[in-house]
C-alpha positions in Angstrom: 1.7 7.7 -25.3 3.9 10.2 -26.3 7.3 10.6 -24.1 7.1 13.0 -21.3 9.3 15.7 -21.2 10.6 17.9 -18.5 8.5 20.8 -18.7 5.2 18.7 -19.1 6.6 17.2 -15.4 7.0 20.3 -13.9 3.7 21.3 -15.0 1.8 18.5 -13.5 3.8 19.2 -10.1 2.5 22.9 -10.0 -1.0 21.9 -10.9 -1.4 19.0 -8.2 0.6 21.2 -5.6 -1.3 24.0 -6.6 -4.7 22.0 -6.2 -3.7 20.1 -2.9 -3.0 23.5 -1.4 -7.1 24.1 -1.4 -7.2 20.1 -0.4 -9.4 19.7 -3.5 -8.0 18.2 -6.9 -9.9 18.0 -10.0 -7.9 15.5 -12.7 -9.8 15.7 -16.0 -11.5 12.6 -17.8 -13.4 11.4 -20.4 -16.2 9.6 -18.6 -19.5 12.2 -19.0 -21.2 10.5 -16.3 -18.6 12.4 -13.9 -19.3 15.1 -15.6 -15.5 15.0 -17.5 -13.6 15.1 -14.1 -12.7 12.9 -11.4 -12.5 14.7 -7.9 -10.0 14.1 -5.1 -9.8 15.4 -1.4 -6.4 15.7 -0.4 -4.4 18.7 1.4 -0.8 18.8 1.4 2.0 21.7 0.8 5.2 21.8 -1.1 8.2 23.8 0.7 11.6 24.5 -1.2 13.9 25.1 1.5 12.5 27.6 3.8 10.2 28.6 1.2 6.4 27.0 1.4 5.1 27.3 -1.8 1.0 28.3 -1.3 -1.4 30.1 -3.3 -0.2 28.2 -6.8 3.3 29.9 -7.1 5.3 28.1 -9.5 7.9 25.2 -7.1 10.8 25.8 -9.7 10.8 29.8 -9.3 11.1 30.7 -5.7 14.9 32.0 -5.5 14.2 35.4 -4.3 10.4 34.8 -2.1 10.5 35.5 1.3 9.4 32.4 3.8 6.1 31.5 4.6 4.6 30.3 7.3 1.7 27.8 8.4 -1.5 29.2 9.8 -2.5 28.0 13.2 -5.6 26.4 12.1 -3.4 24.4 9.3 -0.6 23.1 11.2 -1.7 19.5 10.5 -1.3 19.7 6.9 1.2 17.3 5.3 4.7 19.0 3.5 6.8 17.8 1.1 10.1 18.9 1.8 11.7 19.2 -1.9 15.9 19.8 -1.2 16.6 20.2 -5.4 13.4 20.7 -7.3 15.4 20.0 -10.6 16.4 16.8 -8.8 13.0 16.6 -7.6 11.6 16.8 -11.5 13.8 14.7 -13.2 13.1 11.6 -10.7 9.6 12.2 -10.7 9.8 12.6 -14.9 11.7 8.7 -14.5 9.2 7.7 -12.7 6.0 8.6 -14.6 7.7 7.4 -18.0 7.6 3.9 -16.0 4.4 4.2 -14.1 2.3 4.9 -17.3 3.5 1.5 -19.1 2.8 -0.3 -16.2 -0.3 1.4 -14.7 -1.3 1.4 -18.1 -4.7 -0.5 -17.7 -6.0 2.4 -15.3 -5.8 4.7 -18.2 -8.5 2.9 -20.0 -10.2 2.2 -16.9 -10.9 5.8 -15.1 -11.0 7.3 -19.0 -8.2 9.4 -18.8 -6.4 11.5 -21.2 -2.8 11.5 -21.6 -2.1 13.9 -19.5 -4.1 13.8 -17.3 -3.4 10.0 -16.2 0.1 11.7 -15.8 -1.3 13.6 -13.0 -2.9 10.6 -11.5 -0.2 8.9 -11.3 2.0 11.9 -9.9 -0.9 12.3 -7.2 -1.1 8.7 -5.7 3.0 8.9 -5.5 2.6 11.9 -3.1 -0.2 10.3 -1.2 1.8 6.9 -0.6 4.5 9.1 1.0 4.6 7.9 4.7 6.2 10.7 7.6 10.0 9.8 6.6 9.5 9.6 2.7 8.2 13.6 3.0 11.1 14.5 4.2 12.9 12.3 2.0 11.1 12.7 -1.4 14.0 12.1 -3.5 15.3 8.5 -2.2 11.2 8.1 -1.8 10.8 8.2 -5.6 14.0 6.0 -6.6 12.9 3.5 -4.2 9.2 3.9 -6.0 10.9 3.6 -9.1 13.1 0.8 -8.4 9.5 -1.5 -7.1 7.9 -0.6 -10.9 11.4 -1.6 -12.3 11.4 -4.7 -10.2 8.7 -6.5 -13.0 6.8 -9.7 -11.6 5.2 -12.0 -13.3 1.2 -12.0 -12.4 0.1 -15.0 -12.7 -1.8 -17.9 -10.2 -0.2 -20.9 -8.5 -1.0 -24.1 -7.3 0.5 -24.4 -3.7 -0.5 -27.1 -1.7 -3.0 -28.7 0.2 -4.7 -28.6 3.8 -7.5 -30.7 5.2 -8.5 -31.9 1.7 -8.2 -28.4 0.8 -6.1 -26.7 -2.2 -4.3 -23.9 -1.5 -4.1 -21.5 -4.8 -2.6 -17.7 -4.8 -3.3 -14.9 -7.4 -0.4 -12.6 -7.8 -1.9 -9.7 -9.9 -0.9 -5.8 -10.4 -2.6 -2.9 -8.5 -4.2 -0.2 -9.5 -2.1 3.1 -8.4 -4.4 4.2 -6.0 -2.9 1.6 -3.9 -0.1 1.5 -1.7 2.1 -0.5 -3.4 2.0 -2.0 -7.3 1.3 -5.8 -6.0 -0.9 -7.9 -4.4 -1.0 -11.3 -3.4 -4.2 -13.3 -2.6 -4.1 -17.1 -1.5 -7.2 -19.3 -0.8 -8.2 -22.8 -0.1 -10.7 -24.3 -2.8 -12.9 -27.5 -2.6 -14.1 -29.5 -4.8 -17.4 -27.7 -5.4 -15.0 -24.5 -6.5 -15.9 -23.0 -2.9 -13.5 -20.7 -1.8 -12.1 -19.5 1.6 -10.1 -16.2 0.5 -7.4 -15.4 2.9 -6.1 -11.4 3.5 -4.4 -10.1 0.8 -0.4 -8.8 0.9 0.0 -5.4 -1.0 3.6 -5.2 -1.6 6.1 -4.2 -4.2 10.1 -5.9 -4.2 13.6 -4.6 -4.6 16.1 -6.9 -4.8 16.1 -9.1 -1.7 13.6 -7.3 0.1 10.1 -7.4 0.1 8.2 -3.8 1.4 4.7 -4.8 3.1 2.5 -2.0 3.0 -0.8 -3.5 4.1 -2.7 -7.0 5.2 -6.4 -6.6 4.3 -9.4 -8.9 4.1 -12.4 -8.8 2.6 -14.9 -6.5 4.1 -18.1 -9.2 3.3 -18.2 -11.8 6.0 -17.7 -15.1 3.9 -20.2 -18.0 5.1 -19.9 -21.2 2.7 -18.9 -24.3 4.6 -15.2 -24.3 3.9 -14.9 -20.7 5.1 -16.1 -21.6 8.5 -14.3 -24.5 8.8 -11.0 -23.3 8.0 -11.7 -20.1 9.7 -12.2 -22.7 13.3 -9.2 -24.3 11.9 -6.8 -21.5 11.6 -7.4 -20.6 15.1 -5.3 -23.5 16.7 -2.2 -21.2 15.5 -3.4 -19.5 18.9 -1.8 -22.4 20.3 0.7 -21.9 23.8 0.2 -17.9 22.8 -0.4 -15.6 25.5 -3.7 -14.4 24.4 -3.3 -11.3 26.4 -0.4 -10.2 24.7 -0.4 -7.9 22.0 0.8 -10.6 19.7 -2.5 -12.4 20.9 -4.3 -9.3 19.3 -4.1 -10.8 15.9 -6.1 -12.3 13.3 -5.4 -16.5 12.6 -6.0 -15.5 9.3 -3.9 -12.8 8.9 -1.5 -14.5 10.3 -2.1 -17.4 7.8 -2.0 -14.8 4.4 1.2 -13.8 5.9 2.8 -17.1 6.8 2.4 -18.5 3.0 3.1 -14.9 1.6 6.5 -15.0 3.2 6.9 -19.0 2.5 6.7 -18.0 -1.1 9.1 -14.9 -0.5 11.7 -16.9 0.8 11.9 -19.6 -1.6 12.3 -16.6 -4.4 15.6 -15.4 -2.2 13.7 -12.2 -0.2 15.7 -11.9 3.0 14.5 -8.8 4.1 10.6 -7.5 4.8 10.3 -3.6 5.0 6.5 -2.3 6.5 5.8 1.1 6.7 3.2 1.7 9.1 1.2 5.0 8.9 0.8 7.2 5.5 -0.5 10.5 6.7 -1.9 12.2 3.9 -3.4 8.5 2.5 -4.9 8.8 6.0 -6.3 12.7 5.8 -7.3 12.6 2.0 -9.8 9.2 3.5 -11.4 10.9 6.4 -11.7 14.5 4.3 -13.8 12.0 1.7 -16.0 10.9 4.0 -15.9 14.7 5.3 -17.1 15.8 2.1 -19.9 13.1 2.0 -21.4 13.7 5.1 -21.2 18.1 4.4 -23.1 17.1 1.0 -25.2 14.3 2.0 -26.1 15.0 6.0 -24.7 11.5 6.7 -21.7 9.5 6.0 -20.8 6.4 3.5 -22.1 4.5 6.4 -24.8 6.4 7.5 -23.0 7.8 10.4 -24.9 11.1 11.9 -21.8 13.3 13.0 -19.1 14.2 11.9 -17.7 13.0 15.6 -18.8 9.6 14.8 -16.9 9.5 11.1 -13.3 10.9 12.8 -14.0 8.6 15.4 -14.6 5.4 13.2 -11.7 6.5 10.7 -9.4 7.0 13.4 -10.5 3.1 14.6 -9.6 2.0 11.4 -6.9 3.4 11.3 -5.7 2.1 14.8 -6.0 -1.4 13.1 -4.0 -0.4 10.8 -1.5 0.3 12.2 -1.0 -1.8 14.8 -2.9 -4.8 14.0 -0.1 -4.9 11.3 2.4 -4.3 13.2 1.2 -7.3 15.8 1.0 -9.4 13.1 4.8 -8.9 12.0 5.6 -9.5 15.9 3.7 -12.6 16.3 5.3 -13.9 12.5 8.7 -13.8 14.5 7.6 -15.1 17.9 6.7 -18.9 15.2 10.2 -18.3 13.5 12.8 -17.5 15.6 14.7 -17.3 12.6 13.2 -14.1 12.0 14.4 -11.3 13.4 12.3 -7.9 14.3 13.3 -4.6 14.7 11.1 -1.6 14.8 12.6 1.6 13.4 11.3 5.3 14.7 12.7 7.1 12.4 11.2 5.7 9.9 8.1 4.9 11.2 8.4 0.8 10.1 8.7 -2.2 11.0 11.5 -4.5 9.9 12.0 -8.4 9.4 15.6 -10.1 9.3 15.7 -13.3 7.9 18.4 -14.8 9.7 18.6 -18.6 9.8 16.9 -21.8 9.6 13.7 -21.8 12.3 13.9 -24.3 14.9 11.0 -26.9 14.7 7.9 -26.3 16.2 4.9 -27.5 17.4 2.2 -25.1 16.1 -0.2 -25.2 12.9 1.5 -22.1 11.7 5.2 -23.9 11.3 3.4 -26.8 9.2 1.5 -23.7 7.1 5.0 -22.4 6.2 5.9 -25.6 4.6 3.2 -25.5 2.3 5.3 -23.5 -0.6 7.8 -26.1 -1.2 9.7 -24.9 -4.3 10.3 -21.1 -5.7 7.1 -20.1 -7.9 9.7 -18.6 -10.1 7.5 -14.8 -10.5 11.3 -13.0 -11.4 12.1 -15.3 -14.2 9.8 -14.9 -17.3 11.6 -17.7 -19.4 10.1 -20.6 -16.5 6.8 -19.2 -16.5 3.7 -21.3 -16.3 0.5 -20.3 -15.2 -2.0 -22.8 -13.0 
């Protein structure tokens, strides 16, 4: 791919601002069977000062328009507030030259054209933004910028063992469609090659912090005979907890992914976790999907019969989220009181301090931790070696 240059930036900001005005975004492809263009639902608003740009005016020409306003019905929709939109341009331009080397593989996989995967790109930055990065959007994009910079080596280690059990972790890139350009998976495997597959950690790293954007398992129940024993197992980290606490309120195995996540974290000198909690337009641009589905289909992707029952179920989904995640951070610190937390309003996230050594415990959780005894070494390519 060629170099992208200024002007082919700002024209990728005016299309996908343009588009997202009309919450409807067409990104062309070379796939037939989608018949050339991939289609995304997503609704959010550019404003310059006190200028919101709407009905595809052009972001870098709006010295002499008059303000705008919202409509009532539209109040919800998201905005970017842009401060400098040369500014605005240039970081974005930075960004995408970096994004498309190491998105790269998404290029070939959604059949996009140069251009086009440009857009892509510039699209899933905007929908990553969380409440504070809107209003934010230049120190958003270095910060993006810096996690893409921040190059890890993907590979899979070997990290113990529990109950006979070896513990094994996939580090591997994202697609940009996700939160954040990491993930990291660990699991238990027997001698059979079963597998119990913990939640995965999305999550990108500056320097000595690591930024947790989400804890997710898999959605299909898993049911071999090392899943159901571990998954009995892990719940003795419930141990002395007050179960009707919020901290209670979590998943063992999240708990788990976490625990070994940050073991791992620690040993590579992360002293800081960073975890946004709610994306608004990742949130709207989900439920207006399943909008769209139900308007062309008469039911949802999971054969709900209203639209009531859809919001309803996003909004549940949403909840866990949220503050499920956020639980899960609390109860972390409440096994290592060497962890600090702190929960910041402004910006809508949670934060973890790693302080000092934790004082020994009694609890399945503390002996988890230990599991990653030496630094797995992903920031320095010249000790690689892949298990």
């Amino acid at each position: 791919m060629e170099k992208i240059t200024l002007e082919e930036t700002k024209a990728i900001i005016n299309k996908i601002f343009s588009q997202a005005n009309l919450g409807f975004i067409e990104v062309d492809t070379t796939d037939s069977a989608y018949n050339g263009t991939w289609k995304y639902h997503s609704k959010f608003y550019a404003k310059v000062g006190d200028t919101l740009i709407k009905n595809g005016d052009d972001i870098f020409k709006t010295t002499n328009k008059a303000k705008s306003s919202i409509d009532e019905n539209d109040f919800l929709t998201p905005i970017i507030q842009i401060p400098d939109t040369e500014m605005f341009a240039r970081l974005t331009q930075k960004y995408l030259q970096i994004a498309e080397n190491f998105y790269i593989a998404d290029k070939q996989n959604f059949s996009y054209y140069d251009h086009t995967f440009r857009e892509r790109l510039f699209l899933d930055l905007i929908t990553n933004t969380t409440n504070f990065d809107r209003n934010n959007i230049l120190s958003y994009i270095e910060t993006r910028t810096k996690m893409l910079e921040n190059v890890l080596q993907t590979q899979s280690f070997q990290l113990g063992e529990i109950k006979n059990y070896t513990l094994k972790a996939d580090l591997l890139k994202n697609p940009s469609m996700l939160e954040a350009p990491y993930r990291f998976t660990s699991y238990f495997v027997d001698t059979n090659k079963d597998k119990f597959i913990l939640p995965t950690i999305t999550f990108g790293l500056i320097a000595d912090t690591a930024y947790i954007f989400a804890i997710q398992a898999k959605k299909e129940k898993q049911t071999n005979h090392i899943s159901k024993e571990l998954d009995r197992f892990f719940r003795k980290t419930n141990k002395d907890v007050d179960m009707q606490d919020i901290i209670g309120q979590v998943s063992p195995n999240a708990l788990v992914a976490l625990t070994i996540f940050l073991s791992a974290m620690k040993k590579e000198g992360i002293k800081k976790v960073v975890a946004p909690n709610f994306m608004p337009i990742r949130y709207q641009t989900n439920l207006m999907g399943e909008e769209y589905c139900f308007n062309q289909n008469g039911k949802g992707l999971l054969e709900e019969q209203s639209l009531e029952q859809i919001q309803e179920k996003h909004n549940r989904q949403q909840f866990g989220i949220t503050n499920k995640f956020t639980y899960t951070l609390l109860r972390y610190c409440y096994h290592f009181d060497g962890t600090k937390f702190d929960y910041d309003d402004i910006r809508q996230q949670s934060v973890l301090t790693i302080t000092k050594e934790n004082k020994p415990q009694d609890n399945l959780i503390n002996e988890i931790d230990k599991l990653c005894s030496h630094p797995l070494g992903i920031r320095d390519f010249s000790k690689q070696k892949t298990i």
